[in-house]
N, C-alpha and C positions, 0 to 999 in steps of 0.2 A: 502416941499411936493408940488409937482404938484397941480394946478388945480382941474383937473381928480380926485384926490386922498382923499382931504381933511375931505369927507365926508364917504367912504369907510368904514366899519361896518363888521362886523363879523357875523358869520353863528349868528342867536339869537339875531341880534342884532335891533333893530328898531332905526334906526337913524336919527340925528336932534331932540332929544328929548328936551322939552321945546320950539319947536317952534312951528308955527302955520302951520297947514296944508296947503301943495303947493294949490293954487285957481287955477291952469291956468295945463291942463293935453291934451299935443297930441296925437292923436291913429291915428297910421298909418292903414292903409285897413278896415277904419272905416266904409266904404261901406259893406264891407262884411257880412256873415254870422253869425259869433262872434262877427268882431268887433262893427256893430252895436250895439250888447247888450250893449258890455263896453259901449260905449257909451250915451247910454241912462242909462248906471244906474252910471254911476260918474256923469252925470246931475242930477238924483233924489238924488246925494246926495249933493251938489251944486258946483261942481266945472264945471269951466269953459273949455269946450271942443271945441280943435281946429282938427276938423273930418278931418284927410287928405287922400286921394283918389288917386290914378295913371290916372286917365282920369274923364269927365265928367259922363260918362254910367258908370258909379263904385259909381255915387254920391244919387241914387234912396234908398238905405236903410239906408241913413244918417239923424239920427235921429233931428225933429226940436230943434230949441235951438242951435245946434253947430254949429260953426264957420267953413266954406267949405273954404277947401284949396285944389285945385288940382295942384297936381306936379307929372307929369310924370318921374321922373328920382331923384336917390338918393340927389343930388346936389338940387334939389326944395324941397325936404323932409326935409332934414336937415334945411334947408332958412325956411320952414315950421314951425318946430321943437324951431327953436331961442325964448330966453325968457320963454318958459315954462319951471313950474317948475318942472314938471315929462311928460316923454315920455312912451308911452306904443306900443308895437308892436305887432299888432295881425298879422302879414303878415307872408306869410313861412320865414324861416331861409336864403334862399339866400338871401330876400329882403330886411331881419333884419341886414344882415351882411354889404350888402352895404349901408344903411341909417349910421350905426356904423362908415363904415368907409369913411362917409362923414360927418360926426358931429366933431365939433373941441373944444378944453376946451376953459371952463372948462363946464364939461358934465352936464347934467341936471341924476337926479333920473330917471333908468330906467326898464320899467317893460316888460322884453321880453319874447312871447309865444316860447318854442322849443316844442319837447313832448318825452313821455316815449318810443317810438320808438326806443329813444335812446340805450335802454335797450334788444333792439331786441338780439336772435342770430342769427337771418339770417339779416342783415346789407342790406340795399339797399339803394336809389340814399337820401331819405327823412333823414335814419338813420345819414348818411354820415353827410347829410346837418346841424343838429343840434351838431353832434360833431364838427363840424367848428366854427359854432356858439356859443358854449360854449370856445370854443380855441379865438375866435377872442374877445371875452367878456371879458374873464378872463384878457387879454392885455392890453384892452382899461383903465383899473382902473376906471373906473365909479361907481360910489354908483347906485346900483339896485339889480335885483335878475333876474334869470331866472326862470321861471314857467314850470313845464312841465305836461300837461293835459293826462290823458288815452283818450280812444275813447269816443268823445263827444259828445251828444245828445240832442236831443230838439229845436235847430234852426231852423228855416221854412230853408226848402231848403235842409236842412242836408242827408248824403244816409248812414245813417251807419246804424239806426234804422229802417229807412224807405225801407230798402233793406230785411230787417229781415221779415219786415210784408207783403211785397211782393208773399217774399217765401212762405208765411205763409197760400197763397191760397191754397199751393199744399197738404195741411194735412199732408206731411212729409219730413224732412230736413235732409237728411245724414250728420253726423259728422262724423270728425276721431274721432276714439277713444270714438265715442260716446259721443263727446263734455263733455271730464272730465275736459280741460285744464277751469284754472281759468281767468274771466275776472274784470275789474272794473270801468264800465264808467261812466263818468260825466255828469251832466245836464248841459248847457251851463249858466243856471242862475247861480249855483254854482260857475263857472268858473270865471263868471265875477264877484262875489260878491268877490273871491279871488283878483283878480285883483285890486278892488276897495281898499280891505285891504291893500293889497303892497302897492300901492298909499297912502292911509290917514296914514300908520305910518311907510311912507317914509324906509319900510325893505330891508334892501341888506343883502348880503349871497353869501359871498364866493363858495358856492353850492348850486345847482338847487335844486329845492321845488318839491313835485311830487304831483297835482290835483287830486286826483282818488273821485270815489263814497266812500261809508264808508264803503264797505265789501266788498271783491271778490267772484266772483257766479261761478258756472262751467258755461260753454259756453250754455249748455243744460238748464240748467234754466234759462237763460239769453234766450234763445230763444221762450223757451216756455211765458213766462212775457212778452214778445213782443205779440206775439201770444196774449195773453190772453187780452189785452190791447186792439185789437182791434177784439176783440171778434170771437177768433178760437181760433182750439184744435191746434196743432201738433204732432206728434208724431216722436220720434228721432230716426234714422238706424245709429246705428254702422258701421261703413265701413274704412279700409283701407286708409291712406295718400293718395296711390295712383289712389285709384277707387274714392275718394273724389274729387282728382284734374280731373280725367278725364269727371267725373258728372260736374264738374264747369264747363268745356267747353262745355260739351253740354246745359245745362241748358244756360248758356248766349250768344246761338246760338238762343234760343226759344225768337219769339218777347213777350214784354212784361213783362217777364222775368230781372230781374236786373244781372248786368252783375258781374262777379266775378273772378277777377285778381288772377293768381296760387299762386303767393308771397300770399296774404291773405291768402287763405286755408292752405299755409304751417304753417302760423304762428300761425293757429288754435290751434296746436300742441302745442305750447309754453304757461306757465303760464304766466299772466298779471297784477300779483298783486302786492299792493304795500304799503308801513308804510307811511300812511297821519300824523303822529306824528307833524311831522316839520311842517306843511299847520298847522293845530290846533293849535299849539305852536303858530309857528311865525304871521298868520294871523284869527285864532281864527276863523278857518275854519271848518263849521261843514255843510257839504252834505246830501244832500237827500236823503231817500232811492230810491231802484231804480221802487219800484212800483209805489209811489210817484212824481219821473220825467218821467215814462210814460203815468199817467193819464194826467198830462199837458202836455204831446206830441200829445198822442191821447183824447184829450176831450169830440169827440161828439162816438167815440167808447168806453170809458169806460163810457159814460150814458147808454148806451144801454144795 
Protein backbone atom coordinates (compact mmCIF):
# COMPACT_ATOMS: atom_id res chain seq x y z
CA UNK A 1 0.00 0.00 0.00
CA UNK A 2 1.12 3.29 -1.13
CA UNK A 3 2.20 6.01 0.93
CA UNK A 4 -0.98 8.23 0.18
CA UNK A 5 -2.98 5.11 1.43
CA UNK A 6 -1.67 3.66 4.68
CA UNK A 7 -3.73 5.81 6.87
CA UNK A 8 -7.03 6.02 4.66
CA UNK A 9 -10.07 5.27 7.03
CA UNK A 10 -13.57 4.75 6.25
CA UNK A 11 -16.69 6.80 6.36
CA UNK A 12 -16.99 6.68 10.77
CA UNK A 13 -13.93 6.12 10.99
CA UNK A 14 -11.31 8.41 13.16
CA UNK A 15 -8.03 7.40 12.29
CA UNK A 16 -4.62 6.98 13.98
CA UNK A 17 -6.38 6.07 16.92
CA UNK A 18 -3.90 5.60 19.88
CA UNK A 19 -1.86 8.26 18.65
CA UNK A 20 -1.19 11.67 19.75
CA UNK A 21 -2.74 14.47 18.07
CA UNK A 22 -0.79 16.07 14.85
CA UNK A 23 0.96 19.42 16.75
CA UNK A 24 1.93 21.17 13.50
CA UNK A 25 -1.55 22.10 11.20
CA UNK A 26 -1.24 24.26 7.76
CA UNK A 27 -4.28 26.34 6.47
CA UNK A 28 -4.08 27.49 3.31
CA UNK A 29 -5.88 31.31 2.81
CA UNK A 30 -5.40 31.70 6.36
CA UNK A 31 -5.68 35.40 5.65
CA UNK A 32 -9.01 35.12 4.85
CA UNK A 33 -12.32 35.50 6.05
CA UNK A 34 -12.76 31.85 7.53
CA UNK A 35 -9.48 30.97 7.37
CA UNK A 36 -8.39 33.12 9.92
CA UNK A 37 -10.87 31.68 12.53
CA UNK A 38 -9.36 28.24 11.88
CA UNK A 39 -6.66 29.68 12.65
CA UNK A 40 -6.96 31.30 15.64
CA UNK A 41 -8.89 28.55 17.15
CA UNK A 42 -6.41 25.29 16.32
CA UNK A 43 -4.11 27.81 18.33
CA UNK A 44 -6.55 28.03 21.32
CA UNK A 45 -6.40 24.72 21.08
CA UNK A 46 -2.53 24.21 20.97
CA UNK A 47 -1.54 23.29 17.77
CA UNK A 48 0.98 24.75 15.97
CA UNK A 49 -0.09 26.75 12.89
CA UNK A 50 1.70 27.38 9.68
CA UNK A 51 -0.75 30.39 8.25
CA UNK A 52 -0.08 30.25 4.50
CA UNK A 53 -1.16 33.27 2.22
CA UNK A 54 -0.91 33.88 -1.70
CA UNK A 55 0.72 37.42 -1.37
CA UNK A 56 1.86 39.56 1.53
CA UNK A 57 -1.65 41.96 1.38
CA UNK A 58 -3.62 38.45 2.17
CA UNK A 59 -1.30 38.37 5.46
CA UNK A 60 -3.24 41.44 7.64
CA UNK A 61 -6.00 38.83 9.22
CA UNK A 62 -3.32 36.21 10.10
CA UNK A 63 -3.90 35.59 13.49
CA UNK A 64 -0.68 36.32 16.08
CA UNK A 65 1.02 33.09 17.11
CA UNK A 66 1.15 31.52 13.51
CA UNK A 67 3.80 30.87 11.46
CA UNK A 68 3.46 33.35 8.04
CA UNK A 69 4.31 31.61 4.87
CA UNK A 70 3.62 33.38 1.76
CA UNK A 71 3.63 31.35 -1.47
CA UNK A 72 2.04 32.57 -4.39
CA UNK A 73 1.74 29.57 -6.51
CA UNK A 74 0.61 25.98 -5.74
CA UNK A 75 4.40 24.73 -5.98
CA UNK A 76 5.23 27.25 -2.77
CA UNK A 77 1.96 25.97 -0.94
CA UNK A 78 2.81 22.53 -1.12
CA UNK A 79 6.93 23.56 0.00
CA UNK A 80 4.76 25.33 2.53
CA UNK A 81 2.69 22.41 3.51
CA UNK A 82 5.91 19.72 3.93
CA UNK A 83 6.11 18.13 7.60
CA UNK A 84 2.89 19.11 8.79
CA UNK A 85 0.90 16.78 10.19
CA UNK A 86 -2.57 17.92 8.90
CA UNK A 87 -3.30 20.25 6.13
CA UNK A 88 -6.55 22.25 6.06
CA UNK A 89 -7.73 24.23 2.99
CA UNK A 90 -9.92 27.05 3.49
CA UNK A 91 -9.28 28.40 -0.13
CA UNK A 92 -12.00 27.91 -3.12
CA UNK A 93 -11.93 24.46 -4.70
CA UNK A 94 -9.69 25.53 -7.83
CA UNK A 95 -7.07 26.54 -5.31
CA UNK A 96 -7.64 23.32 -3.14
CA UNK A 97 -7.19 21.19 -6.30
CA UNK A 98 -3.99 22.72 -7.33
CA UNK A 99 -2.18 22.72 -3.74
CA UNK A 100 -3.63 18.67 -4.14
CA UNK A 101 -1.99 18.43 -7.06
CA UNK A 102 1.13 19.80 -6.17
CA UNK A 103 1.70 17.76 -2.84
CA UNK A 104 3.56 14.49 -3.19
CA UNK A 105 3.42 11.32 -0.77
CA UNK A 106 3.20 10.43 1.35
CA UNK A 107 0.24 12.86 2.13
CA UNK A 108 -0.33 14.42 5.26
CA UNK A 109 -4.16 14.26 6.99
CA UNK A 110 -6.28 16.58 4.99
CA UNK A 111 -9.04 18.79 5.86
CA UNK A 112 -10.60 20.45 2.68
CA UNK A 113 -13.53 23.24 2.59
CA UNK A 114 -15.93 22.46 -0.74
CA UNK A 115 -19.54 23.34 0.07
CA UNK A 116 -23.16 22.20 -0.25
CA UNK A 117 -23.43 24.04 -3.50
CA UNK A 118 -22.57 20.96 -4.57
CA UNK A 119 -26.01 19.78 -4.03
CA UNK A 120 -27.34 22.66 -6.06
CA UNK A 121 -29.87 21.92 -9.27
CA UNK A 122 -29.02 24.74 -11.01
CA UNK A 123 -25.10 23.80 -11.29
CA UNK A 124 -22.76 26.87 -11.93
CA UNK A 125 -19.02 27.68 -12.42
CA UNK A 126 -18.53 27.18 -7.97
CA UNK A 127 -20.97 23.97 -8.14
CA UNK A 128 -18.69 22.52 -11.04
CA UNK A 129 -15.61 23.52 -8.95
CA UNK A 130 -16.27 21.34 -5.88
CA UNK A 131 -17.34 18.32 -7.94
CA UNK A 132 -13.77 18.50 -9.35
CA UNK A 133 -12.53 18.62 -6.17
CA UNK A 134 -14.14 15.83 -4.61
CA UNK A 135 -13.05 13.82 -8.05
CA UNK A 136 -9.46 14.95 -7.82
CA UNK A 137 -9.65 13.92 -3.73
CA UNK A 138 -11.10 10.80 -3.97
CA UNK A 139 -7.67 9.99 -6.39
CA UNK A 140 -5.20 11.38 -4.66
CA UNK A 141 -5.83 8.45 -1.51
CA UNK A 142 -5.06 10.79 1.12
CA UNK A 143 -6.35 10.23 4.72
CA UNK A 144 -8.81 13.43 5.22
CA UNK A 145 -12.23 14.31 4.77
CA UNK A 146 -13.96 16.92 2.86
CA UNK A 147 -16.24 19.37 4.68
CA UNK A 148 -18.87 20.82 3.09
CA UNK A 149 -20.49 24.19 4.73
CA UNK A 150 -24.20 25.71 3.99
CA UNK A 151 -24.12 29.59 3.71
CA UNK A 152 -21.83 30.86 6.24
CA UNK A 153 -22.22 33.67 8.70
CA UNK A 154 -20.73 35.68 11.14
CA UNK A 155 -17.04 36.64 9.69
CA UNK A 156 -16.27 40.33 9.72
CA UNK A 157 -16.35 40.98 6.21
CA UNK A 158 -18.94 38.22 5.23
CA UNK A 159 -22.12 39.65 2.65
CA UNK A 160 -24.40 36.84 3.00
CA UNK A 161 -26.07 38.14 6.29
CA UNK A 162 -24.89 41.47 5.96
CA UNK A 163 -26.75 41.68 2.59
CA UNK A 164 -30.04 40.58 4.39
CA UNK A 165 -29.91 43.51 6.91
CA UNK A 166 -29.29 45.79 4.15
CA UNK A 167 -32.42 45.03 2.71
CA UNK A 168 -33.86 45.20 5.81
CA UNK A 169 -34.04 49.14 5.49
CA UNK A 170 -36.60 48.79 3.07
CA UNK A 171 -39.36 47.28 5.52
CA UNK A 172 -40.01 44.76 2.81
CA UNK A 173 -38.20 41.94 0.84
CA UNK A 174 -39.96 40.01 -2.01
CA UNK A 175 -39.64 36.41 -2.03
CA UNK A 176 -40.58 33.67 -4.56
CA UNK A 177 -42.76 31.86 -3.26
CA UNK A 178 -42.87 33.74 -0.43
CA UNK A 179 -39.61 32.52 0.76
CA UNK A 180 -41.15 28.91 1.81
CA UNK A 181 -37.83 27.31 0.37
CA UNK A 182 -35.82 25.82 3.37
CA UNK A 183 -32.39 27.21 4.35
CA UNK A 184 -29.58 26.20 7.04
CA UNK A 185 -26.56 28.35 7.70
CA UNK A 186 -23.72 28.16 9.65
CA UNK A 187 -22.01 30.43 12.10
CA UNK A 188 -18.45 30.47 11.00
CA UNK A 189 -17.28 29.60 14.83
CA UNK A 190 -19.24 26.45 14.37
CA UNK A 191 -17.44 25.79 11.10
CA UNK A 192 -14.24 26.07 12.55
CA UNK A 193 -14.87 24.27 15.79
CA UNK A 194 -15.82 21.39 13.02
CA UNK A 195 -12.67 21.72 11.39
CA UNK A 196 -10.72 21.67 14.58
CA UNK A 197 -12.57 18.19 15.29
CA UNK A 198 -11.31 16.77 11.76
CA UNK A 199 -7.94 17.86 12.80
CA UNK A 200 -7.65 16.48 16.70
CA UNK A 201 -9.27 12.99 15.69
CA UNK A 202 -7.45 12.82 12.52
CA UNK A 203 -11.32 11.80 10.55
CA UNK A 204 -11.19 10.81 6.92
CA UNK A 205 -14.36 9.69 5.16
CA UNK A 206 -14.55 8.28 2.12
CA UNK A 207 -17.67 11.00 1.69
CA UNK A 208 -18.04 14.60 2.31
CA UNK A 209 -19.49 15.69 5.77
CA UNK A 210 -22.29 18.31 5.34
CA UNK A 211 -21.73 21.76 7.99
CA UNK A 212 -25.21 23.09 8.30
CA UNK A 213 -26.80 24.99 11.47
CA UNK A 214 -29.07 22.44 13.58
CA UNK A 215 -32.42 23.00 11.76
CA UNK A 216 -33.55 24.25 8.48
CA UNK A 217 -35.74 27.63 8.61
CA UNK A 218 -37.93 28.69 5.47
CA UNK A 219 -36.04 31.53 3.83
CA UNK A 220 -38.78 34.00 5.28
CA UNK A 221 -37.86 33.47 8.71
CA UNK A 222 -34.38 33.36 8.12
CA UNK A 223 -34.92 36.89 6.86
CA UNK A 224 -37.06 38.22 9.28
CA UNK A 225 -34.28 36.86 12.45
CA UNK A 226 -31.89 38.97 10.46
CA UNK A 227 -34.09 41.68 10.53
CA UNK A 228 -34.93 41.25 13.99
CA UNK A 229 -31.24 41.17 14.91
CA UNK A 230 -30.59 44.27 14.04
CA UNK A 231 -33.53 45.82 15.13
CA UNK A 232 -36.46 46.00 12.17
CA UNK A 233 -39.57 44.64 11.20
CA UNK A 234 -39.77 43.32 7.65
CA UNK A 235 -42.42 42.22 6.03
CA UNK A 236 -42.30 39.43 3.16
CA UNK A 237 -44.32 39.91 -0.78
CA UNK A 238 -44.81 36.87 -2.30
CA UNK A 239 -43.83 37.39 -5.87
CA UNK A 240 -43.29 35.24 -8.86
CA UNK A 241 -39.48 33.75 -9.80
CA UNK A 242 -39.63 35.93 -12.29
CA UNK A 243 -40.71 39.46 -11.02
CA UNK A 244 -38.30 38.36 -8.18
CA UNK A 245 -35.37 38.35 -10.59
CA UNK A 246 -36.43 41.46 -12.39
CA UNK A 247 -36.70 43.46 -8.61
CA UNK A 248 -33.08 41.91 -8.14
CA UNK A 249 -31.99 44.10 -11.10
CA UNK A 250 -33.29 46.95 -10.17
CA UNK A 251 -32.79 47.01 -6.67
CA UNK A 252 -28.78 46.45 -7.25
CA UNK A 253 -28.98 49.37 -9.68
CA UNK A 254 -30.03 51.50 -6.37
CA UNK A 255 -26.75 52.85 -4.76
CA UNK A 256 -26.49 51.53 -1.55
CA UNK A 257 -28.29 48.94 -2.07
CA UNK A 258 -26.43 45.27 -2.04
CA UNK A 259 -26.24 43.85 -5.17
CA UNK A 260 -27.94 40.53 -6.09
CA UNK A 261 -26.73 37.96 -8.65
CA UNK A 262 -29.98 36.21 -10.86
CA UNK A 263 -28.29 32.63 -10.09
CA UNK A 264 -29.00 33.42 -6.20
CA UNK A 265 -32.58 34.53 -6.53
CA UNK A 266 -33.04 31.29 -8.62
CA UNK A 267 -31.80 29.28 -6.19
CA UNK A 268 -34.08 30.82 -3.67
CA UNK A 269 -36.53 28.35 -5.05
CA UNK A 270 -34.61 25.29 -4.05
CA UNK A 271 -34.57 23.64 -0.47
CA UNK A 272 -31.17 23.87 1.36
CA UNK A 273 -31.47 21.52 4.00
CA UNK A 274 -29.47 19.00 5.35
CA UNK A 275 -28.81 15.52 7.93
CA UNK A 276 -25.79 16.99 10.09
CA UNK A 277 -25.95 13.11 11.59
CA UNK A 278 -22.46 12.44 10.23
CA UNK A 279 -20.78 16.25 11.54
CA UNK A 280 -22.39 15.04 15.14
CA UNK A 281 -21.37 11.52 14.71
CA UNK A 282 -17.97 11.85 13.16
CA UNK A 283 -16.93 15.26 14.82
CA UNK A 284 -19.24 15.71 17.79
CA UNK A 285 -20.62 18.72 16.08
CA UNK A 286 -23.36 20.39 17.81
CA UNK A 287 -24.24 24.25 16.23
CA UNK A 288 -25.78 26.96 17.24
CA UNK A 289 -28.94 28.12 16.90
CA UNK A 290 -29.36 30.61 14.49
CA UNK A 291 -30.59 33.37 16.77
CA UNK A 292 -27.85 32.72 18.80
CA UNK A 293 -25.23 33.21 15.78
CA UNK A 294 -26.86 36.35 14.99
CA UNK A 295 -26.75 38.10 18.34
CA UNK A 296 -22.77 37.48 17.90
CA UNK A 297 -23.10 38.84 14.27
CA UNK A 298 -24.92 41.75 15.35
CA UNK A 299 -23.90 42.68 19.10
CA UNK A 300 -24.39 46.23 19.44
CA UNK A 301 -28.00 45.79 17.54
CA UNK A 302 -29.37 43.05 19.60
CA UNK A 303 -28.46 45.29 22.80
CA UNK A 304 -30.52 47.77 21.69
Amino acid sequence: MGGGERDRGTEGEAVGGGQSAPRTVAVLAAGGKNGAIVARALLARGFGVRAIVRSADRAGGVPAGADLVVAPDPAGQAEGCAGADSVVSCAPADASIALLDALRPPYPHLVLLGSTRRYTRFPDQRARGVLALEERFGALGSPGVLLYPTMIYGAEGENNVQRIARLARLGVVPLPAGGRSLIQPVHTTDLAAAIVAAVERRVSSPHPIVIAGPEPVPYASFVKAVARAVGRSVRIIPVPLAVAQALGAILSAVPGLPRVRQAEIRRLVEDKAFDIGPARALLGFSPMRLEEGLALTFPRSSAT
